[in-house]
C-alpha positions in Angstrom: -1.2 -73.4 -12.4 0.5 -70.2 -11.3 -0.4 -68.4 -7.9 0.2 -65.0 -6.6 0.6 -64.8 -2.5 0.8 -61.3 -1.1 3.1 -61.1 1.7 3.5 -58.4 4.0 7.2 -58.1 4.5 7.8 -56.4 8.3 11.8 -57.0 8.0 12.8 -55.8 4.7 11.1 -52.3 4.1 9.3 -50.5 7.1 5.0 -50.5 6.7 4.1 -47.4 5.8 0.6 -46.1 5.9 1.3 -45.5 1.5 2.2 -48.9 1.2 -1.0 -50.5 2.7 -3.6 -47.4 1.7 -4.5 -49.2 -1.7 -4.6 -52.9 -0.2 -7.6 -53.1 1.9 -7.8 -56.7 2.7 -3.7 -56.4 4.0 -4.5 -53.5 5.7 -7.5 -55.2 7.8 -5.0 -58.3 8.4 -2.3 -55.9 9.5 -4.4 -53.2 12.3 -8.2 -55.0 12.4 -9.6 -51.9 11.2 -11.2 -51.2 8.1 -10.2 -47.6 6.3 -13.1 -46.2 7.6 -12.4 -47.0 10.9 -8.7 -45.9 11.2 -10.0 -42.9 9.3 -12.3 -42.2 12.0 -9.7 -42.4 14.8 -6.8 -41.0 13.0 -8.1 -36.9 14.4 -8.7 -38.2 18.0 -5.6 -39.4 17.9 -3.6 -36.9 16.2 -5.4 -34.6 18.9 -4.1 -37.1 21.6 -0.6 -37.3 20.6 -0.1 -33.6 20.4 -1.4 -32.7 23.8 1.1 -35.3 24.8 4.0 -34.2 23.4 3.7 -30.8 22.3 6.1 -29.3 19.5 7.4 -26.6 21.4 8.4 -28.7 24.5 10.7 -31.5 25.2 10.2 -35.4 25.9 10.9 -34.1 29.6 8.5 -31.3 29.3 10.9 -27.9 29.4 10.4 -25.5 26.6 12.8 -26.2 23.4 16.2 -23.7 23.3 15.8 -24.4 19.4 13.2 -24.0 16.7 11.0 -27.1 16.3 12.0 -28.9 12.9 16.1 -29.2 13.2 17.7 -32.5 13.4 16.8 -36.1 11.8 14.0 -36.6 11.0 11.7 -39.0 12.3 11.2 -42.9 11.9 7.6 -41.8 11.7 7.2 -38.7 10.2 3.4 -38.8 9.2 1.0 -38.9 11.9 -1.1 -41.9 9.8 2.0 -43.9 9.8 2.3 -43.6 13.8 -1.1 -44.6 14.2 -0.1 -47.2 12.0 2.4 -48.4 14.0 1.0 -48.5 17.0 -2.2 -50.7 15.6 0.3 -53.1 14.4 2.6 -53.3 17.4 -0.5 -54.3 20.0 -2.3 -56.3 16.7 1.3 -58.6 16.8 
């Protein structure tokens, strides 16, 4: 008798919001929310999160001497994978 176990692996790759889109029962153990629910809160809180930190200002809140874009690029480069993040973090 051979069984397949699906395990989330936090250490080895980072979660992505990719990763767990096609894997509805993970993605419910991983945030509590169904996709229809973290597709219902995903505008509100892309909204939130840019009134917060605005592109053309700093973390400290001064206006930007460059052009927003230059330099690394994020951990979380996709707004659904900071969401993402964020529901795990306070789910663990």
């Amino acid at each position: 008798m051979i069984v397949a176990i699906t395990i989330i692996v936090y250490n080895y790759r980072m979660l992505t919001y990719t990763t767990l889109q096609d894997r509805p029962r993970e993605f419910l153990a991983a945030t509590g929310l169904t996709h229809a629910e973290f597709a219902r809160l995903l505008p509100a809180f892309a909204t939130a999160y840019v009134a917060l930190y605005p592109p053309d200002k700093t973390l400290e809140g001064q206006l930007r001497q460059r052009r927003v874009g230059g330099g690394a690029t994020g951990t979380f480069p996709q707004m659904e994978d900071k969401l993402l993040f964020i529901l795990v973090f306070q789910r663990v």
